[in-house]
Short mmCIF file of the C-alpha atoms (twelve columns), coordinates in Angstrom:
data_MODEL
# 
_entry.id   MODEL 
# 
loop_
_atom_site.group_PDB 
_atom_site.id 
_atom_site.type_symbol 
_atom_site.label_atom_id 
_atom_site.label_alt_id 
_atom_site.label_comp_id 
_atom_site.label_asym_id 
_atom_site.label_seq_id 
_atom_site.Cartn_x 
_atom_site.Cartn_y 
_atom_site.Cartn_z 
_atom_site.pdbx_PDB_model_num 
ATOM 1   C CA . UNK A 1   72.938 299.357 66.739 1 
ATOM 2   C CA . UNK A 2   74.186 301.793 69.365 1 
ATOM 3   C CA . UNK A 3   74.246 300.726 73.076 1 
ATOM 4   C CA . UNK A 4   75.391 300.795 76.446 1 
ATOM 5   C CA . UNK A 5   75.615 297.596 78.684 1 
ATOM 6   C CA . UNK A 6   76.533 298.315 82.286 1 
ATOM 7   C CA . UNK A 7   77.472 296.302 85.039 1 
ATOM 8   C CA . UNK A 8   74.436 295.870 88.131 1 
ATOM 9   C CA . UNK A 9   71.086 295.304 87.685 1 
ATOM 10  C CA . UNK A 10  68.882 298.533 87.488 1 
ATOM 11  C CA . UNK A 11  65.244 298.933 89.560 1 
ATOM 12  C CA . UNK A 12  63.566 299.330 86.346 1 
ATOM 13  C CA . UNK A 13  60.314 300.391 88.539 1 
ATOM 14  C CA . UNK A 14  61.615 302.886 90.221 1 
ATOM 15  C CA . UNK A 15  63.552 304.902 87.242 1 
ATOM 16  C CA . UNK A 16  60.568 304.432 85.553 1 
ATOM 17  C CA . UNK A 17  59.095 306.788 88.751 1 
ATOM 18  C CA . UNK A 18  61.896 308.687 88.954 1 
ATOM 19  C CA . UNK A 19  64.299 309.026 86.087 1 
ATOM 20  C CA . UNK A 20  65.626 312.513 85.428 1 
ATOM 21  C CA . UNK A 21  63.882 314.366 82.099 1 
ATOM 22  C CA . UNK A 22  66.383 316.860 81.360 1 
ATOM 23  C CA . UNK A 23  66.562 318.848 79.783 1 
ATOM 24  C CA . UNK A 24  70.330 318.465 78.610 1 
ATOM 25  C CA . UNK A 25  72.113 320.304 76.315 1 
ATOM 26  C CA . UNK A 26  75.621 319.347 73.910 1 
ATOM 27  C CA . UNK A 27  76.561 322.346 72.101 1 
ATOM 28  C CA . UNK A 28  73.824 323.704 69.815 1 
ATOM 29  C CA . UNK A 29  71.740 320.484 71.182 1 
ATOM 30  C CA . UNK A 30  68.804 319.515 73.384 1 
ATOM 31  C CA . UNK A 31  67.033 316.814 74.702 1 
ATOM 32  C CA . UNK A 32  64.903 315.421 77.131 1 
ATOM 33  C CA . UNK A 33  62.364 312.962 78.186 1 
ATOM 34  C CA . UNK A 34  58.780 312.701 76.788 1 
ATOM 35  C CA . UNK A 35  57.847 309.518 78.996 1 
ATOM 36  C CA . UNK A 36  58.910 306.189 80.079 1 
ATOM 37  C CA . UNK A 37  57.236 303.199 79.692 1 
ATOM 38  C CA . UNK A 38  57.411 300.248 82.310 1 
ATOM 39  C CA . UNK A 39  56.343 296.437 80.916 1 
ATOM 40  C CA . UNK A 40  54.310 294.557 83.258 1 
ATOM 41  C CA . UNK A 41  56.987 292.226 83.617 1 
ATOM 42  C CA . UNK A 42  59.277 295.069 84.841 1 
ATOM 43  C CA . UNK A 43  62.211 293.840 83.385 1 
ATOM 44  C CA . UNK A 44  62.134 296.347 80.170 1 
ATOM 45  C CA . UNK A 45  61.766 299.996 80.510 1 
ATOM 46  C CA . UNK A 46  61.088 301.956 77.091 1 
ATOM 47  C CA . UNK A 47  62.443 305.588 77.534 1 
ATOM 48  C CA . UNK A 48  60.911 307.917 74.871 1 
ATOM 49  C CA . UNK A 49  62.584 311.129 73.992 1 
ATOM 50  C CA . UNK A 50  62.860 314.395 71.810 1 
ATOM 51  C CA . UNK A 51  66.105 315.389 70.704 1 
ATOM 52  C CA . UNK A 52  66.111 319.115 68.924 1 
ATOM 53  C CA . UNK A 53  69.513 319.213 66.594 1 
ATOM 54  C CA . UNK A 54  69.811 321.779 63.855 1 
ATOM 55  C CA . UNK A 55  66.598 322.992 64.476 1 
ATOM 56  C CA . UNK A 56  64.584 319.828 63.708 1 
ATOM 57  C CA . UNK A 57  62.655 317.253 66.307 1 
ATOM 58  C CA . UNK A 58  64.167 313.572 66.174 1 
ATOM 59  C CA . UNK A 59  61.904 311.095 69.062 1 
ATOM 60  C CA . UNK A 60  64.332 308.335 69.752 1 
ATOM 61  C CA . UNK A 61  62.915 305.679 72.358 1 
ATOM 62  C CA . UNK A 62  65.295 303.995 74.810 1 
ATOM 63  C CA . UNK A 63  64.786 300.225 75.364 1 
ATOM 64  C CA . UNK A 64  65.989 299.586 78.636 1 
ATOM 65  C CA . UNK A 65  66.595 295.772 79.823 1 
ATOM 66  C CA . UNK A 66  68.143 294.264 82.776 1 
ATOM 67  C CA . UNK A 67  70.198 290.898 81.998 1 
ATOM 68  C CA . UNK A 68  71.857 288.530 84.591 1 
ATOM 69  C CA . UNK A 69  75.164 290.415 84.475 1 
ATOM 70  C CA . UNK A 70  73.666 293.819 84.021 1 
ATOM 71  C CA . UNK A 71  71.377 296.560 82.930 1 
ATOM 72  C CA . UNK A 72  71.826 296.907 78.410 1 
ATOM 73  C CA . UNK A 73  70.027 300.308 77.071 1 
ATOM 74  C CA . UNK A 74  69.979 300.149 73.049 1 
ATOM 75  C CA . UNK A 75  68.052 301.803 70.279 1 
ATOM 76  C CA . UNK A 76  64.524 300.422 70.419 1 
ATOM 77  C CA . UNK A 77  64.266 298.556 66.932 1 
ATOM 78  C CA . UNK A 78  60.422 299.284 66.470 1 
ATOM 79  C CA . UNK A 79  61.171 303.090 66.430 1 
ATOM 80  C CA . UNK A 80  63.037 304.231 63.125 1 
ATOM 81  C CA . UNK A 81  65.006 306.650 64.156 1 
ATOM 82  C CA . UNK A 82  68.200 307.935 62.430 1 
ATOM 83  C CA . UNK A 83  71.245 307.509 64.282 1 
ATOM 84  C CA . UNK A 84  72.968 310.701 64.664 1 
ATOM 85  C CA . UNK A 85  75.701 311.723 67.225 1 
ATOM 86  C CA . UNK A 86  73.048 313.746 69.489 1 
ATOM 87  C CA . UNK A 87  70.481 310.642 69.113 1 
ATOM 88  C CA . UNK A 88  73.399 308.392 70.852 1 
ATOM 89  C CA . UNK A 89  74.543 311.349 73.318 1 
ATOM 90  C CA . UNK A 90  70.590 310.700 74.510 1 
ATOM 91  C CA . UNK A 91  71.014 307.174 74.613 1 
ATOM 92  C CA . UNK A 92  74.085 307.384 76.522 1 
ATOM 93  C CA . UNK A 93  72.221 310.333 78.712 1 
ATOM 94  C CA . UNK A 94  69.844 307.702 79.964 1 
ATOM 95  C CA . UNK A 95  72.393 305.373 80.260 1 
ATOM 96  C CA . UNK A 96  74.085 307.132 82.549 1 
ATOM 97  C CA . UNK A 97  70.888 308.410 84.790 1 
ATOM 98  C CA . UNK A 98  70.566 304.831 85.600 1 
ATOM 99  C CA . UNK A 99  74.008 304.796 87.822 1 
ATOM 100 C CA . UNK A 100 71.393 306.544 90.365 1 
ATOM 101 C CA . UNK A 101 68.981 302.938 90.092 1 
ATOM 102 C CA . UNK A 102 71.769 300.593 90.767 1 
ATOM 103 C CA . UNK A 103 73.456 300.294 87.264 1 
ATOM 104 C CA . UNK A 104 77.379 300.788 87.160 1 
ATOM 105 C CA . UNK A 105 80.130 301.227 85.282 1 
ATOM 106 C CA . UNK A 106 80.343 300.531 81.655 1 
ATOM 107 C CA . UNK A 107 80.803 296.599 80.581 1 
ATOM 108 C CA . UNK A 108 80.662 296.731 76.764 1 
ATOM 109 C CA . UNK A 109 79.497 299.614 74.240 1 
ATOM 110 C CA . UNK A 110 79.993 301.056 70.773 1 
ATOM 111 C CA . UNK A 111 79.625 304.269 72.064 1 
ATOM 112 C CA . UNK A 112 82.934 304.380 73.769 1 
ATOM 113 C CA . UNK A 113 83.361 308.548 73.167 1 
ATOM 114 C CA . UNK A 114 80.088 308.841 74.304 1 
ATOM 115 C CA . UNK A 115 80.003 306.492 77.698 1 
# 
């Protein structure tokens, strides 16, 4: 499954206030951010998005989850989604935005031309 672990623990509440919604563009591609989703534990933010590519809608949703060592955004399992290179640019996307919430650089992903 693709993801992004990053060093630094994330404020989950406030990028759930504040996180950027795009909309960002790769080539012939666009995306953005439909909504976010805080859990009332607020340590797991789901990030839902649309991403246009070759003229069709694909809604990938962000699971965002701080851990001792860091802040991990993956695929959310629930949400079938087909994993195509603008799906992970979006997942990498949020990844990213969340350098601005306390989250650093990279620690592990198997995105590396993406991260």
């Amino acid at each position: 499954m693709p993801h992004v672990i990053r060093r630094g623990r994330a404020d989950l509440q406030a990028a759930w206030r504040e996180l950027p919604r795009g909309p960002w563009r790769w080539g012939g591609v666009v995306a953005r951010v439909e909504g976010s989703y805080l859990a009332v534990s607020g340590d797991a933010l789901l990030v839902a998005g649309v991403v246009v590519e070759f003229g069709r809608p694909l809604h990938p949703v962000a699971l965002v989850t701080v851990r001792e060592d860091g802040t991990a955004v993956h695929l959310w399992p629930a949400a079938a989604i087909e994993r195509t290179e603008a799906v992970k640019r979006f997942l990498t996307q949020v990844s990213r935005e969340l350098t601005a919430f306390g989250a650093a650089e990279v620690l592990t992903t198997n995105l590396p031309d993406l991260a």
